[in-house]
Biopython code that builds the backbone (N, CA, C, O; Angstrom):
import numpy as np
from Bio.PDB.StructureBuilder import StructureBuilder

atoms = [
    (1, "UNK", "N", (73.518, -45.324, 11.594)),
    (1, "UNK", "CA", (72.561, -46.183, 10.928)),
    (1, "UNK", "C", (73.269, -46.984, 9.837)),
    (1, "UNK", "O", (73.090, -46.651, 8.665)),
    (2, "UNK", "N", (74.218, -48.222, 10.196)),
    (2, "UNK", "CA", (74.668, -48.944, 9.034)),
    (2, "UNK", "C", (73.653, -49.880, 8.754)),
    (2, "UNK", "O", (72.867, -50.566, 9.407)),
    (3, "UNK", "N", (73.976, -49.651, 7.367)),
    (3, "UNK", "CA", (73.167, -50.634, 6.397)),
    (3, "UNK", "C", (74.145, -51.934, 6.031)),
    (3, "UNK", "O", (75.334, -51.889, 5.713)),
    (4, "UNK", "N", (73.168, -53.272, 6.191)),
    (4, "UNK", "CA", (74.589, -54.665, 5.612)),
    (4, "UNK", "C", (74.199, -54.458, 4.448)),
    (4, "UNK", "O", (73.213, -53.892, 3.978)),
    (5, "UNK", "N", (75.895, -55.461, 3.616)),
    (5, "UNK", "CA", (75.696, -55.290, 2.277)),
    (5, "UNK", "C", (75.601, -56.742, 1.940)),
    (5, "UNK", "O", (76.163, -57.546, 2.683)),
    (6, "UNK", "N", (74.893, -57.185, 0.810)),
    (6, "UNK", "CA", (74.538, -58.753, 0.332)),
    (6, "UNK", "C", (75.123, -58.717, -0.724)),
    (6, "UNK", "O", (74.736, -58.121, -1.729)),
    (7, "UNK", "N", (76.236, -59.429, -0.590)),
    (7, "UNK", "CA", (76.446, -59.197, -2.557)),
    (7, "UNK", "C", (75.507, -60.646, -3.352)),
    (7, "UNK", "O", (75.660, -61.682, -2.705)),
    (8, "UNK", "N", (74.856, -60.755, -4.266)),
    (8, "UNK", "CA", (74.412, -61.367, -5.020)),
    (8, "UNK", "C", (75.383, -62.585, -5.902)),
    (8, "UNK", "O", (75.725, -62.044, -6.954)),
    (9, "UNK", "N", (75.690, -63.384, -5.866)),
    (9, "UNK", "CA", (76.471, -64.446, -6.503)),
    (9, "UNK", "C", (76.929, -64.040, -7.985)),
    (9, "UNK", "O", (78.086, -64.315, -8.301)),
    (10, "UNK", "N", (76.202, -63.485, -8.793)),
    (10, "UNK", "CA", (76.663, -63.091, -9.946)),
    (10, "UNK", "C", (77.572, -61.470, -9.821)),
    (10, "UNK", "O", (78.216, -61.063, -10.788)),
    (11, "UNK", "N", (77.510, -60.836, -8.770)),
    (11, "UNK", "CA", (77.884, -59.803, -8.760)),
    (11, "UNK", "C", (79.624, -59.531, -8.211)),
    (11, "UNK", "O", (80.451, -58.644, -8.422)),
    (12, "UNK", "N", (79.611, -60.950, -7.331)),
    (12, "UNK", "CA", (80.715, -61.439, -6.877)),
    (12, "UNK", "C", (81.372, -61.809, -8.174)),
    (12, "UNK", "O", (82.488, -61.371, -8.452)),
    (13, "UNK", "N", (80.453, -62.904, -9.275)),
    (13, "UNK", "CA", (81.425, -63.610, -10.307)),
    (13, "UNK", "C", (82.255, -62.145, -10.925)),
    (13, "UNK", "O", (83.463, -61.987, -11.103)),
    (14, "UNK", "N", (81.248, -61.289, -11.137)),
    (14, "UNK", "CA", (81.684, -60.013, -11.830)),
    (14, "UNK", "C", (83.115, -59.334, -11.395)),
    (14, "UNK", "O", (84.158, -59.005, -11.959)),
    (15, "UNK", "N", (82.609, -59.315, -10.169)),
    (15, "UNK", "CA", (83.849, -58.852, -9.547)),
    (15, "UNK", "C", (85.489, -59.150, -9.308)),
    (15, "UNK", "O", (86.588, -58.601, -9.225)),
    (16, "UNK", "N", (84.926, -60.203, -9.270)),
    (16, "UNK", "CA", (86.707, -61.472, -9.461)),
    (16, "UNK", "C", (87.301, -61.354, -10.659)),
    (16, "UNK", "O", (88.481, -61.595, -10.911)),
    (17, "UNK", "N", (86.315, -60.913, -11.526)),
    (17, "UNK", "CA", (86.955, -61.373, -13.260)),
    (17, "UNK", "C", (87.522, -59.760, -13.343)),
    (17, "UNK", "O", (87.754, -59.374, -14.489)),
    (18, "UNK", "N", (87.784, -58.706, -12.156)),
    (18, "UNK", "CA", (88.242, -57.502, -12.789)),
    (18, "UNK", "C", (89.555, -57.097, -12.241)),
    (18, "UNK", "O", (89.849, -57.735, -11.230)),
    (19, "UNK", "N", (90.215, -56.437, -12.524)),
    (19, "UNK", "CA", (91.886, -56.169, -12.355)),
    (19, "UNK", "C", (91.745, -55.429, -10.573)),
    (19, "UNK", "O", (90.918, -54.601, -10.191)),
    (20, "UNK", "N", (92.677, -55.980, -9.902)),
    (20, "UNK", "CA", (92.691, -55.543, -8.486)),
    (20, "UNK", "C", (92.358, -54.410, -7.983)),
    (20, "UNK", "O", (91.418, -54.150, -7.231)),
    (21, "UNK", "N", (93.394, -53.534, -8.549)),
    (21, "UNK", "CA", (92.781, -51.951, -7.906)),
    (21, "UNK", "C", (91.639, -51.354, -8.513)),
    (21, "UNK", "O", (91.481, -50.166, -8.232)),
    (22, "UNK", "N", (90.644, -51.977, -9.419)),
    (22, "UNK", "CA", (89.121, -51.310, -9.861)),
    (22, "UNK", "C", (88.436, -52.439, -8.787)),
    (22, "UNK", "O", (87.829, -51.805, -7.924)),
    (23, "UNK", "N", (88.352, -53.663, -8.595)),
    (23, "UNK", "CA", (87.704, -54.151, -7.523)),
    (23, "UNK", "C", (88.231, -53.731, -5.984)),
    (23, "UNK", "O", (87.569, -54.105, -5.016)),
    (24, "UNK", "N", (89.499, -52.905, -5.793)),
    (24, "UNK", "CA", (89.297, -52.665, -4.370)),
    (24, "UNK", "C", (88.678, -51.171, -4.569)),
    (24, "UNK", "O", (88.148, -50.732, -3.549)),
    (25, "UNK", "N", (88.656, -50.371, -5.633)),
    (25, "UNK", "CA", (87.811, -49.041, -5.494)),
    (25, "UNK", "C", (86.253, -49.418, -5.151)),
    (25, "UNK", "O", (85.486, -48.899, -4.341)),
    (26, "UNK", "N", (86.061, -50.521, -6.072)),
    (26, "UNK", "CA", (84.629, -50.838, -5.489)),
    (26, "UNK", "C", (83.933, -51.720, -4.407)),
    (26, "UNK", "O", (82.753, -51.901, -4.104)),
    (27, "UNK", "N", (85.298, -52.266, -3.877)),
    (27, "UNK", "CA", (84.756, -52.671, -2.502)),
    (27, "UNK", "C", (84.738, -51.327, -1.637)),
    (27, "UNK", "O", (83.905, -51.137, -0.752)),
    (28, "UNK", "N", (85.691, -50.455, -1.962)),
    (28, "UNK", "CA", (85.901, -49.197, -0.912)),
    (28, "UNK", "C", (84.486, -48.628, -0.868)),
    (28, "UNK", "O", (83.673, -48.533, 0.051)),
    (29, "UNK", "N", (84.437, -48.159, -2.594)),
    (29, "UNK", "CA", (82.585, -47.241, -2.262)),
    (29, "UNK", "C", (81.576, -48.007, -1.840)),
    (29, "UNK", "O", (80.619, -47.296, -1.535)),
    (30, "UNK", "N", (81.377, -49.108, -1.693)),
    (30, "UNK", "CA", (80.488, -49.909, -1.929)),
    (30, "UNK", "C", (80.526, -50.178, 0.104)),
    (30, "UNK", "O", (79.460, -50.363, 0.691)),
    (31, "UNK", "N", (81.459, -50.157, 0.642)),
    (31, "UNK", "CA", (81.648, -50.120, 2.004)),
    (31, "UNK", "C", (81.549, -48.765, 2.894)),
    (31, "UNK", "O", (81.573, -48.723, 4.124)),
    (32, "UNK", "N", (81.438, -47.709, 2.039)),
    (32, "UNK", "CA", (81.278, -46.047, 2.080)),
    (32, "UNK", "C", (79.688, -46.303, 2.324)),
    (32, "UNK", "O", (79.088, -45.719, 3.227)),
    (33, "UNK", "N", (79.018, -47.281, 1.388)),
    (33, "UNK", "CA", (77.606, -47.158, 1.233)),
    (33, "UNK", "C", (77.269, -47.118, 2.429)),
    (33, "UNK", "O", (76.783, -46.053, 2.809)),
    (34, "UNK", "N", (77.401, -48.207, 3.396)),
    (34, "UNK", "CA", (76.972, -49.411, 4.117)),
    (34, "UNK", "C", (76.934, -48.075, 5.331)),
    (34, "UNK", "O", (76.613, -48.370, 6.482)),
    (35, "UNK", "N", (77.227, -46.843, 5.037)),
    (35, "UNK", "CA", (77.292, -45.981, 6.300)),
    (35, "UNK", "C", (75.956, -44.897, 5.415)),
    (35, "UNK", "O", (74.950, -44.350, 5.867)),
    (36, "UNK", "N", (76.389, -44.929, 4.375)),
    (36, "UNK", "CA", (75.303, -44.065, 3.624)),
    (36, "UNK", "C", (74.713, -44.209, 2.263)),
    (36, "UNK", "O", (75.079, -43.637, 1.236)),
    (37, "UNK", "N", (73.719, -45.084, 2.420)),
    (37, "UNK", "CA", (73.299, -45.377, 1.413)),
    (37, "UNK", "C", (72.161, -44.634, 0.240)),
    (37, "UNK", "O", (71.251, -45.113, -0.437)),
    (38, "UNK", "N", (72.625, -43.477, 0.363)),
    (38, "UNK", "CA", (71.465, -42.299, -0.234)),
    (38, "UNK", "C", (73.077, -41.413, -0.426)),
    (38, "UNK", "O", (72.542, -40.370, -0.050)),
    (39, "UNK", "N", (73.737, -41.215, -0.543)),
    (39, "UNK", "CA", (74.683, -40.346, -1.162)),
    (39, "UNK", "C", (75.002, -39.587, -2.279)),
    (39, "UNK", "O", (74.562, -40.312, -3.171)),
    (40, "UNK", "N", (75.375, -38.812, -2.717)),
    (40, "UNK", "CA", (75.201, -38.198, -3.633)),
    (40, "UNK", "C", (75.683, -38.784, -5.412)),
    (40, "UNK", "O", (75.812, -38.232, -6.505)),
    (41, "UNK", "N", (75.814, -40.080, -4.910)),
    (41, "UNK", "CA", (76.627, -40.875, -6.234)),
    (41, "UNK", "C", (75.426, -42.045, -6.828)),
    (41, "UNK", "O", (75.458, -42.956, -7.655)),
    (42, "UNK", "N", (74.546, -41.558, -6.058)),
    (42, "UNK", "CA", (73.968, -42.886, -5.659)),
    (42, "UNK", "C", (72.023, -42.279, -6.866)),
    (42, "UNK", "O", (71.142, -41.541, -6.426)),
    (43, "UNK", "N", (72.042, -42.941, -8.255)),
    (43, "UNK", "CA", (70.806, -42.747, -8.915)),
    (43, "UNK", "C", (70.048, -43.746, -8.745)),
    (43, "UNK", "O", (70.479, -44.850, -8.409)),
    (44, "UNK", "N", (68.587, -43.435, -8.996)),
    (44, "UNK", "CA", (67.399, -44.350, -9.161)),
    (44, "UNK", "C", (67.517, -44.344, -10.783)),
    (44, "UNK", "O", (67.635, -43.373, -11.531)),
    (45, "UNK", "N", (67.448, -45.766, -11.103)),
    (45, "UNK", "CA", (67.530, -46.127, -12.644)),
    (45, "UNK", "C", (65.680, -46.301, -13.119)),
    (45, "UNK", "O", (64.771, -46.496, -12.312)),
    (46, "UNK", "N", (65.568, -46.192, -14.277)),
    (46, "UNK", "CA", (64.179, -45.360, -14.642)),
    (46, "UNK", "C", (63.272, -46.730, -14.808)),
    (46, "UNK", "O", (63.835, -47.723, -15.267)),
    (47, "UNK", "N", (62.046, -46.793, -14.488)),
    (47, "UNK", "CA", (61.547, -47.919, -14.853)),
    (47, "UNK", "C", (61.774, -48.993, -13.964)),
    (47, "UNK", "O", (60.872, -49.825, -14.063)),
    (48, "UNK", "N", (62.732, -49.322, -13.042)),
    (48, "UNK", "CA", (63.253, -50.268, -12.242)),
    (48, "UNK", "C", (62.951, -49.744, -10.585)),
    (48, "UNK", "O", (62.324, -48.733, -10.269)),
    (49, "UNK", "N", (63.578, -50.722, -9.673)),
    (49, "UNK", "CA", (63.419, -50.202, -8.252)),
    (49, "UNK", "C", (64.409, -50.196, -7.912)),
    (49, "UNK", "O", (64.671, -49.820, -6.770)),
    (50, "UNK", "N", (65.563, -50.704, -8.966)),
    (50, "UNK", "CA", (67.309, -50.883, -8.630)),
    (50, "UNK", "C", (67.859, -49.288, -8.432)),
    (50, "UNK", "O", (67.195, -48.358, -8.891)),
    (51, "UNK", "N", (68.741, -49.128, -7.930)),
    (51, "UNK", "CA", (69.209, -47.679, -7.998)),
    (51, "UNK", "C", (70.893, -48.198, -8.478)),
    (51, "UNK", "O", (71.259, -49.372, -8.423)),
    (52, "UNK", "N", (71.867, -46.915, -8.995)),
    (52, "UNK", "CA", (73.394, -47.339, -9.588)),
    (52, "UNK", "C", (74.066, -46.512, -8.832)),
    (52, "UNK", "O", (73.523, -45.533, -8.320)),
    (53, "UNK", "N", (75.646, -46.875, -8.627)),
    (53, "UNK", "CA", (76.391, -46.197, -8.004)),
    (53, "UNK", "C", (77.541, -46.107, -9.098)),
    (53, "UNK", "O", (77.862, -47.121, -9.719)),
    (54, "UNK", "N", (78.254, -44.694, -9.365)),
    (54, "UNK", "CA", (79.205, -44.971, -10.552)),
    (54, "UNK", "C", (80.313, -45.268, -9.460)),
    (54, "UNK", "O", (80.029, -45.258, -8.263)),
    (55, "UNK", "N", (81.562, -45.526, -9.916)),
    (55, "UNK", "CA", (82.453, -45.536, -9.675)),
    (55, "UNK", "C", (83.782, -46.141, -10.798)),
    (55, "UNK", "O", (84.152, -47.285, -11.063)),
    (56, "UNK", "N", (84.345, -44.513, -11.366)),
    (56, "UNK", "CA", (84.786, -44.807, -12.128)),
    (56, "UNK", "C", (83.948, -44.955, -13.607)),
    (56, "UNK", "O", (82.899, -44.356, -13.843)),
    (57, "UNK", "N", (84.599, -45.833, -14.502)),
    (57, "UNK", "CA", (83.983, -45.861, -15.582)),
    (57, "UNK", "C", (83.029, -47.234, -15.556)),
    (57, "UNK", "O", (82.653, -47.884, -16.531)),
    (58, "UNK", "N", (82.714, -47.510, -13.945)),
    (58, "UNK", "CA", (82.107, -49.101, -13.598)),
    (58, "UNK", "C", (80.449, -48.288, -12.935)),
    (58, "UNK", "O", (80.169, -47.143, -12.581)),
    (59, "UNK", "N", (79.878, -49.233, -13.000)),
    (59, "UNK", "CA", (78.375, -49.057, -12.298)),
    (59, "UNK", "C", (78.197, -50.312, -11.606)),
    (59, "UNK", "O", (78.415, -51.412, -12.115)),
    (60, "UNK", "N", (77.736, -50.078, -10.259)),
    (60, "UNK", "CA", (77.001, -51.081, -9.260)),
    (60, "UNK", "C", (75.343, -50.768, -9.529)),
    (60, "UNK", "O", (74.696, -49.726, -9.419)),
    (61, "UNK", "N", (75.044, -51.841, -9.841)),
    (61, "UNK", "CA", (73.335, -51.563, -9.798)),
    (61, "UNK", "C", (73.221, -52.553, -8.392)),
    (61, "UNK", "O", (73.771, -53.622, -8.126)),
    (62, "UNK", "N", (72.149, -51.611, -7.533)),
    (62, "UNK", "CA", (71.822, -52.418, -6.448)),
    (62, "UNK", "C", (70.308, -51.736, -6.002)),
    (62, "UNK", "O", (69.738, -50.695, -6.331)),
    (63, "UNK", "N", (69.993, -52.753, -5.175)),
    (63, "UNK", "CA", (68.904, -52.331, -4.499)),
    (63, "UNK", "C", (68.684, -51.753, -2.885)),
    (63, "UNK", "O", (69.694, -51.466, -2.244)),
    (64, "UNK", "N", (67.942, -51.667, -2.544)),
    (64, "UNK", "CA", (68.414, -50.712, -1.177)),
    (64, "UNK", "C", (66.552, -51.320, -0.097)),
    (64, "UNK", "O", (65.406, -50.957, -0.360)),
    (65, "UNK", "N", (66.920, -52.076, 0.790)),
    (65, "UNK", "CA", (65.648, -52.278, 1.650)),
    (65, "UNK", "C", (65.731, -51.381, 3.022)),
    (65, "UNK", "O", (66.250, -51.771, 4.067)),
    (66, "UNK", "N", (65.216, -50.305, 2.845)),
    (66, "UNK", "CA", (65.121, -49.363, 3.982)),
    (66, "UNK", "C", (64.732, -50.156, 5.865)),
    (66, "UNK", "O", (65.066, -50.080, 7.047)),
    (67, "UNK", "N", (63.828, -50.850, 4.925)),
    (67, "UNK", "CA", (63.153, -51.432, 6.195)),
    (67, "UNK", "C", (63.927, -52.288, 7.152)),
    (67, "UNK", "O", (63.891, -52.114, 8.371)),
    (68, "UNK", "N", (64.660, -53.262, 6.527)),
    (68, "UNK", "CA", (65.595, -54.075, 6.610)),
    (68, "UNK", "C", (66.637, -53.771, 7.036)),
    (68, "UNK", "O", (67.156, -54.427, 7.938)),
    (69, "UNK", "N", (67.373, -52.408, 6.354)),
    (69, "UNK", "CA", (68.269, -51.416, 6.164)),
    (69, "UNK", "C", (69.680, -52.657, 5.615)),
    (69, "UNK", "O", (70.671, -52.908, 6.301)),
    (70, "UNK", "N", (69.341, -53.317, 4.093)),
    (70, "UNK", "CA", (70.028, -53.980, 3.580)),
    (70, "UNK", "C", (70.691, -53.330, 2.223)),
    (70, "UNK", "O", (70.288, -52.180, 2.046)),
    (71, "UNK", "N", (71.318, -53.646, 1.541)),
    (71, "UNK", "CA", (71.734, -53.279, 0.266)),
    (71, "UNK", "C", (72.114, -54.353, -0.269)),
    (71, "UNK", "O", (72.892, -55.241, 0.082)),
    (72, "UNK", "N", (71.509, -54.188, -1.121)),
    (72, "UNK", "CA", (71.659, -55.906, -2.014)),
    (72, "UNK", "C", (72.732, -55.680, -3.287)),
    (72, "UNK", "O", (71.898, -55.636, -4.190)),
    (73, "UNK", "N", (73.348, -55.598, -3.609)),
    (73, "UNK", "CA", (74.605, -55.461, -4.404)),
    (73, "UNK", "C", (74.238, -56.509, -5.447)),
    (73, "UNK", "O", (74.538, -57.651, -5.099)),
    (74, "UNK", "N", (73.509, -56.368, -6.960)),
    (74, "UNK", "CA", (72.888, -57.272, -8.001)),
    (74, "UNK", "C", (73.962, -57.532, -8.738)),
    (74, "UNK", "O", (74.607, -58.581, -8.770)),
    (75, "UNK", "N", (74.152, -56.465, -9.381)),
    (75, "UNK", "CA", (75.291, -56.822, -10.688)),
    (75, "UNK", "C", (76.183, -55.852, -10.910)),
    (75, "UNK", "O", (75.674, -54.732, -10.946)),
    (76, "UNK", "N", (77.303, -55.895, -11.066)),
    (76, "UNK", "CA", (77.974, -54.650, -11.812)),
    (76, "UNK", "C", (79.083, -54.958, -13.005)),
    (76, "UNK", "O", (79.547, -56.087, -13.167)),
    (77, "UNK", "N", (79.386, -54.024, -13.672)),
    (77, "UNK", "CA", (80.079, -54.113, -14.658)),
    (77, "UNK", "C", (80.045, -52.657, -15.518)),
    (77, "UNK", "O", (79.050, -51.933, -15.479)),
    (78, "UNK", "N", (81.330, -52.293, -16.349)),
    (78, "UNK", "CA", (81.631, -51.385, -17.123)),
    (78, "UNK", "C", (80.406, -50.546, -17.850)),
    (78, "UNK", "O", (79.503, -51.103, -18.473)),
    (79, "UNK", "N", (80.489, -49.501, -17.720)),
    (79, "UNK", "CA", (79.481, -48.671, -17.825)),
    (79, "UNK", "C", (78.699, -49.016, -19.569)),
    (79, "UNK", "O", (77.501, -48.871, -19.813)),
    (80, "UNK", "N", (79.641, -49.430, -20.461)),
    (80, "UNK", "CA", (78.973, -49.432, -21.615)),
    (80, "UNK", "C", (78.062, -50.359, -21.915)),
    (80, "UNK", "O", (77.306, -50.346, -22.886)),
    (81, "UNK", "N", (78.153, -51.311, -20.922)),
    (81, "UNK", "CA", (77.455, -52.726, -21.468)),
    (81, "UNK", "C", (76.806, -53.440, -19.891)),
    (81, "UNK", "O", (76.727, -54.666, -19.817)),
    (82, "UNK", "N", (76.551, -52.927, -19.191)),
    (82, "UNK", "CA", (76.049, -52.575, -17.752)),
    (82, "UNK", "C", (74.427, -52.819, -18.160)),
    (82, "UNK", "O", (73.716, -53.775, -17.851)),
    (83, "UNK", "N", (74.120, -51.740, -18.884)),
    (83, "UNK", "CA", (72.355, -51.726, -19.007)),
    (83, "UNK", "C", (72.181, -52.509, -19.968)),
    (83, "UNK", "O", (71.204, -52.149, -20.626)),
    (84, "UNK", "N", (72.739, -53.549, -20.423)),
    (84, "UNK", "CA", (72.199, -54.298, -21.583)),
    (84, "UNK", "C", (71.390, -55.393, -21.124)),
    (84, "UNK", "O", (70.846, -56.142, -21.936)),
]
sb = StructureBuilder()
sb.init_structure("model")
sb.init_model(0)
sb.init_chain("A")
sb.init_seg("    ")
for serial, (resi, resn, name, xyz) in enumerate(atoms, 1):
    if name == "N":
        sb.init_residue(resn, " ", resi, " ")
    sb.init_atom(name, np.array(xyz, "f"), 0.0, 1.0, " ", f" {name:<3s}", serial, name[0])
structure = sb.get_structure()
């Protein structure tokens, strides 16, 4: 049951602006998803319908359409300044 992944235009900008081997860890998990997207890394953020994936000291916030069986990849960035 693979799920596609959408990355979101701002999530891409995010991604380019970060040092090589932290953007290929997170293309890696983020392509781990696309086989399992309910994994054990994988939280529902409170108040929202987004769920986060850590990796590292980075967070992917994304969303997940079962129905669809899409993953929408919103934004990510460094864990401290991520939920702002």
């Amino acid at each position: 049951m693979m799920f596609a992944i959408e990355w979101k235009e701002g999530a891409l900008e995010q991604l380019d602006k970060l040092q090589p081997q932290i953007s290929d860890r997170i293309y890696k998990k983020v392509d781990e998803l696309s086989e399992n997207p309910f994994s054990k890394d994988i939280k529902k953020l409170k108040g929202e319908s987004a769920f986060r994936l850590r990796v590292g000291d980075y967070r992917i916030i994304l969303d997940i359409d079962i129905k669809n069986k899409m993953i929408f990849i919103l934004r990510l960035g460094h864990r401290r300044n991520i939920y702002d």
